[in-house]
Each structure stands twice: as C-alpha cells, then as structure tokens.
C-alpha positions, 0 to 999 in steps of 0.5 A, a space after each residue: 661599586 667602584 672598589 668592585 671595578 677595581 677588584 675586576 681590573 686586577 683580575 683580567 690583569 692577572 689574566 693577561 699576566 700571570 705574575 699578577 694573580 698574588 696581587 688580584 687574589 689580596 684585592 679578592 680577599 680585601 673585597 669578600 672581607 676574609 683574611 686571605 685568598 689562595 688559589 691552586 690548580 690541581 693535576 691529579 692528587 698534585 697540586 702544581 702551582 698555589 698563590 696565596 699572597 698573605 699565607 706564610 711563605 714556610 706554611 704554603 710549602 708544607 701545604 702540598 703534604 697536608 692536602 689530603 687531608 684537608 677536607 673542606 677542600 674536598 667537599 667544596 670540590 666534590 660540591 662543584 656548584 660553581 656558586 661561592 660554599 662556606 664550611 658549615 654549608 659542607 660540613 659539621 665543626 665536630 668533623 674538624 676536630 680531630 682533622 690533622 690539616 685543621 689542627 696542624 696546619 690551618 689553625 696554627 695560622 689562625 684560620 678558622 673559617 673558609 669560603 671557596 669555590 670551584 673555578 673549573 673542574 674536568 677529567 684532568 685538572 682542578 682550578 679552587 679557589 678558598 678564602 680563609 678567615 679568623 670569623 665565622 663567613 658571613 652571607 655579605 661575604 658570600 655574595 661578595 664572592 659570587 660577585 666576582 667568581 665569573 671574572 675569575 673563570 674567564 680570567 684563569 682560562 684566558 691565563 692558561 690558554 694564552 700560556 699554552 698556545 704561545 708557549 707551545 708553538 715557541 718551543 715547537 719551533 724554536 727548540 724541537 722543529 728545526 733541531 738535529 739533536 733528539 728532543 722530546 716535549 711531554 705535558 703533566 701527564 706524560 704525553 708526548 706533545 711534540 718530538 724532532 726527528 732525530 727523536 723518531 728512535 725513541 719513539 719504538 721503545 714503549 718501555 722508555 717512553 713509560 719512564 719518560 712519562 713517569 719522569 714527567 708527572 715527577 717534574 711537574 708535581 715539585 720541579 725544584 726538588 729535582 735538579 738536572 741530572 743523567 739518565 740512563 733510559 736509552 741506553 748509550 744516550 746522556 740524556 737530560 731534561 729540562 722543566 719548562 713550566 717554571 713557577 707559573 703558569 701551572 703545568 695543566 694537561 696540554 702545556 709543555 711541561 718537560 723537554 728531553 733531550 740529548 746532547 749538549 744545550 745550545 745557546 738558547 736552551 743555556 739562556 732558559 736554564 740559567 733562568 730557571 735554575 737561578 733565577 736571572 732576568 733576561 737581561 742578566 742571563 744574556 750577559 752571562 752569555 756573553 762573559 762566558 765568551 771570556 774577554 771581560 765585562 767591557 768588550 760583553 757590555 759592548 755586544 750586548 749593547 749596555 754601559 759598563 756600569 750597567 753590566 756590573 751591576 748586573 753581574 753583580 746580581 748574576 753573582 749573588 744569585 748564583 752563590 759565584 765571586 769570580 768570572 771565571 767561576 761564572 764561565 765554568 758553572 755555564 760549561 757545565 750546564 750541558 
C-alpha cells in the first residue's frame, strides 16, 4: 500500500508541474511491473507532446511517423472503456505479424506486449496512456493499473487546465491587451483566441486568417521543425510568429498555441524566444538582456543583481547553448531576434 501512495504522490506532483510527469510515468510503470509508461496527448491525427522516460530518446522522435499504423493503439482508443485493456483482449498476435510499427519500431526495442488506457477522449483531443512490456501482461498487472487510472485523469486535467488559465491570461495581458503593435493569439487549431487592436485589420481578410490557421496546426504538430521566419500573408507586412507551447504542456484546443505578430519583439518577447529557441533558464536569458546592452559582464551583473562570478558562469552556459564564443556574437544574434 505504501509503494501505492508513493506512485499517487508522483502523480498529482506531475499535476501541479508538468515537468514532472516522465518521473510519475517510471513510478507508474515500476508499480504496474512493465517496462515502461508513455503517455501522449493527441490533437487530430498529431500527437504533440509524448513522455516516455525509459523509451530511446532517438525511438520516441520517430514514433510520431510510425503511429498510424500502431494498431493496438487504435484499438485501445476505439475501446474507450476508461478501464486498463491489454492486447490480446483487442487483438489477435497474427494481426501483428506483418504490422509495420510492430516489426519496425516496437520490437526492435524488445517490446512485445502492451496494457494502456484512455485517460480522456473528446471531439478535439486524446490523452492514452500504454505500458509496454518483454512478457505477456499479466491480470496482477491489470488491476495495478486500474488502480491508479483516476489518479491519472484528475491529474492531467488539473496539468492542462491550470496551464491554460494561467498561461492564457498572462499572455493576454501581457503581450496582446495593452500592445500597439498587431498580435494575434491562435490555439492548435487555428482558432483565434485573442487579437490587440492594432490587429482588428487582419481580421477582414478571411483568406489570410485561413493561412494563419493552417500555419498554426503546422507549428503545433512539430514547433521545433519550423524556425522563425517571414511571411508574406498580408501583404507589405513583415510578419513573424512565435510557438508558445514549447515542449510542455501539450498544445490542446483552447491553449495559446501560436502568437503572430508584427514588427519588432519587445523585451519580454526576446526573453521567451532566447528560451525557447535555445534553451536558457530565466536566469540566463535576462543577463543576455542586459550583455546586450554592451557595457561588459561587471556593469550587467550589477543590474541584475548577482556576482560576477555568477554572471560568468552563466554566460558561459548561454555560449554553449547558443553555439556562440564572444559577446559580441551574443549581442548580434539577439539583434536579430526581431
């Protein structure tokens, strides 16, 4: 009972910070007895945001191509009993023998077997969960994961929820709201969510608003295969857009997804791309700021309130993640975050 409470704690952790769910997912699987846990929300045919903590890294990037045809992923979601379904209870082991992701992409890794469950399931987005295992699943396995398949819902829908309303409302007001410059806000799905008024303009051209869209569900499907770039939907405008969602939480309909904008980022914006596109803490990102400003570390240390020998390190972190050596190099690929 005791490693039960443990596994529940690690999962309303991963609730209340989304960081958190690949360490609940190894507690889950540790306590079901399988190999490993992943769990994927889905939008569409796109599966956004997938964590499976003891999954080859290089495996889990290739899983999106191979999902169509993972059919004891369908059938557990076509079941949607909300009760844990092991695969021989959904299909036979001779329909998996010609399988593509069977042959090509689970047993590779050793993964035979699978047990999984649908978390929630609406007209707009998918949350499943699937445990694969070497051994055949055993009904002790079963039950295991019926045990905890409540803890998981409330959880996720907690994860998610707080992640739009917090999320959504500090972007309104922050970014959209109070700007002079056009911005537009749209979800996963290519809905508008929120626009400033200098962005009432675009509104009137239906057509740009469909490519918009379009552009939006591209982002969200795979952000990091896209890079900041021009584009030429209204015409005379340099228009850029920004992935809000990062790697977590998943994009679902509702949540800030994309921002379009026009014009040049203020300082804020330039503090959430650096982060986003290189990967810098808060920290780092802010002193970049302030280095950008181009009178040395001392006098951006000083501002920033920190040691000087604090600032160096973090500078030197801020070079190896942007693939940069000099200052100089670091103020001019900021200058070009416009």
């Amino acid at each position: 009972m005791r490693d039960l409470i443990e596994v529940i704690d690690d999962i309303y952790a991963a609730g209340a910070d989304f960081s958190l769910w690949g360490r609940a997912m190894a507690k889950v699987s540790d306590w079901v007895g399988v190999d490993d846990a992943a769990l994927g929300v889905a939008v569409g045919d796109a599966i956004p945001w997938l964590v499976a903590p003891r999954t080859d890294p290089d495996c889990l990037k290739t899983y999106p191509h191979y999902q169509s045809s993972d059919i004891v992923w369908q059938r557990i979601v076509e079941n949607r009993s909300g009760s844990a379904i092991a695969d021989y209870s959904v299909i036979d082991r001779d329909d998996l023998k010609h399988n593509a992701f069977q042959n090509e992409w689970s047993a590779p890794q050793g993964y035979h077997h699978r047990l999984g469950a649908v978390l929630f399931d609406d007209a707009q987005s998918r949350a499943v969960l699937i445990l694969p295992h070497r051994a055949a699943i055993a009904r002790e396995q079963i039950e295991r994961l019926d045990a905890v398949l409540g803890h998981l819902r409330r959880a996720l829908h907690f994860s998610i929820g707080q992640s739009h309303e917090t999320g959504f409302r500090n972007l309104h007001n922050a970014l959209v709201e109070t700007s002079e410059r056009a911005m537009l806000v749209m979800d996963c799905t290519g809905r508008i969510l929120s626009h400033s008024t200098a962005a009432e303009g675009w509104l009137t051209d239906q057509m740009a608003v469909g490519q918009l869209g379009d552009l939006a569900r591209l982002l969200s499907a795979g952000p990091a295969a896209l890079p900041l770039a021009n584009r030429t939907i209204f015409p005379g405008i340099n228009l850029r857009f920004l992935p809000l969602h990062g790697s977590a939480p998943p994009p679902v309909p509702g949540c800030p997804a994309v921002l379009f904008y026009a014009g040049s980022l203020n300082d804020r914006m330039r503090v959430q791309q650096l982060r986003q596109q290189f990967g810098l803490t808060l920290a780092e990102a802010l002193l970049a700021m302030e280095i950008r400003r181009g009178d040395g570390r001392r006098a951006a240390a000083g501002r920033r309130g920190i040691s000087e020998a604090t600032a160096r390190t973090h500078l030197s972190r801020i070079f190896e993640k942007m693939d940069i050596s000099r200052q100089a190099e670091l103020v001019r690929v900021i200058g070009e975050i416009t």
